[in-house]
C-alpha positions in Angstrom: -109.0 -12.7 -57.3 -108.2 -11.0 -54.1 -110.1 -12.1 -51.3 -111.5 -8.4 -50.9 -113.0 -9.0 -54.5 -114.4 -12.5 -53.5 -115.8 -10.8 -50.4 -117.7 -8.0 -52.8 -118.5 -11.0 -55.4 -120.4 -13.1 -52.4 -122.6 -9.8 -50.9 -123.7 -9.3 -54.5 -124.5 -12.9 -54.9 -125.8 -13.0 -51.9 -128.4 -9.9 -52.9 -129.1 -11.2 -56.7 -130.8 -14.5 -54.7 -132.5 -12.8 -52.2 -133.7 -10.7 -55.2 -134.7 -14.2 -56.9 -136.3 -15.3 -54.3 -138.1 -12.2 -53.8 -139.6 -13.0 -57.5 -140.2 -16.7 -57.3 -142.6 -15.9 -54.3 -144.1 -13.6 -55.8 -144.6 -15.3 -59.1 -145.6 -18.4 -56.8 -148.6 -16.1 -55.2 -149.6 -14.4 -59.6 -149.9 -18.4 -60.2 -151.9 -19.3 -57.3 -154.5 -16.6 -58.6 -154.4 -17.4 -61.8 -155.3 -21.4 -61.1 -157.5 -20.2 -58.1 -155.8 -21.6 -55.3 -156.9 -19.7 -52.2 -153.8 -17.9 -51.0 -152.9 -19.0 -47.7 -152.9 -16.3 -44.2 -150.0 -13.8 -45.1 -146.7 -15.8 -42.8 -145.3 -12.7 -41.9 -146.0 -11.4 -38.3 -144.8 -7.7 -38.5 -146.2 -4.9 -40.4 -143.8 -2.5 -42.0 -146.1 -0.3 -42.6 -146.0 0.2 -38.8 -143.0 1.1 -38.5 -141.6 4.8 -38.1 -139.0 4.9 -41.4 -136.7 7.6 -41.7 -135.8 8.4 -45.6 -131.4 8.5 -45.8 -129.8 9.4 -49.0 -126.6 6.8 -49.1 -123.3 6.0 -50.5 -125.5 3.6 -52.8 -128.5 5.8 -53.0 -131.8 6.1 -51.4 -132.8 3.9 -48.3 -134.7 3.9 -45.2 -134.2 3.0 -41.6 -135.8 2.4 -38.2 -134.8 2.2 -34.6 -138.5 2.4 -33.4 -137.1 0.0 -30.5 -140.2 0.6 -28.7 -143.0 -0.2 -31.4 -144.1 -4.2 -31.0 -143.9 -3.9 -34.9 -140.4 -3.4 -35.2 -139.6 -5.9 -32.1 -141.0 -9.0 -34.4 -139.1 -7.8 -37.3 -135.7 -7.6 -35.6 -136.6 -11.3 -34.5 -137.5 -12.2 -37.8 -134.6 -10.4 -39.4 -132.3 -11.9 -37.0 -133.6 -15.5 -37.7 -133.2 -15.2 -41.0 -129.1 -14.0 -40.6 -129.9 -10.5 -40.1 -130.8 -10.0 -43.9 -133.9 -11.0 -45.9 -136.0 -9.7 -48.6 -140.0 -9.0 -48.4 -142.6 -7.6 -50.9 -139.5 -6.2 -53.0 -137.8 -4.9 -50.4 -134.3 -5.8 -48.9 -134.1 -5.3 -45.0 -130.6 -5.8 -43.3 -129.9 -5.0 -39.4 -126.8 -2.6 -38.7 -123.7 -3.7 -37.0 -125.7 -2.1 -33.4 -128.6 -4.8 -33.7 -131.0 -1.9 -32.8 -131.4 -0.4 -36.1 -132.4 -1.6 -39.7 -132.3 -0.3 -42.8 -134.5 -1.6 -45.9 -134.2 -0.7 -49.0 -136.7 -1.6 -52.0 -135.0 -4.2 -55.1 
């Protein structure tokens, strides 16, 4: 195996666990209702939803992306995003920070 294919083997093994732990939380959360645990304040400080997105047709189809630099929303999420290695998945979707560290694309899993 060359080590460009062991490169391409980690990023997708890499994705297939975000994309597992994506479902275990969620999963974790259909449980909690089910048993009627009281679901704890959401962790996540930023709002997507608050974010200007910008709709990009890729390489590897259909994604989004931000650089709404000024918007508080997308400050916290570049925080969060680079805490977390400057990749992590939320509510299904799979947000990554380009090469700039100003702009972020997200795609949904």
């Amino acid at each position: 195996m060359s080590n460009e294919d062991l490169k391409i083997f980690l990023e997708d093994f890499l994705d297939f666990l975000d994309s597992l732990e994506a479902s275990i939380t969620k999963m974790k959360m259909q449980i909690g209702k089910l048993v009627g645990v009281v679901e704890k304040k959401s962790k996540f400080l930023w709002n997507p939803d608050r974010i200007k997105w910008e709709k990009i047709q890729g390489a590897k189809g259909e994604f989004e992306k931000s650089e709404n630099v000024d918007n508080p929303e997308f400050k916290m999420m570049l925080k969060d995003l680079v805490a977390h290695g400057g990749k992590l998945v939320r509510d299904g979707w799979f947000y990554w920070v380009y090469k700039n560290g100003s702009t972020v694309g997200r795609k949904m899993r």
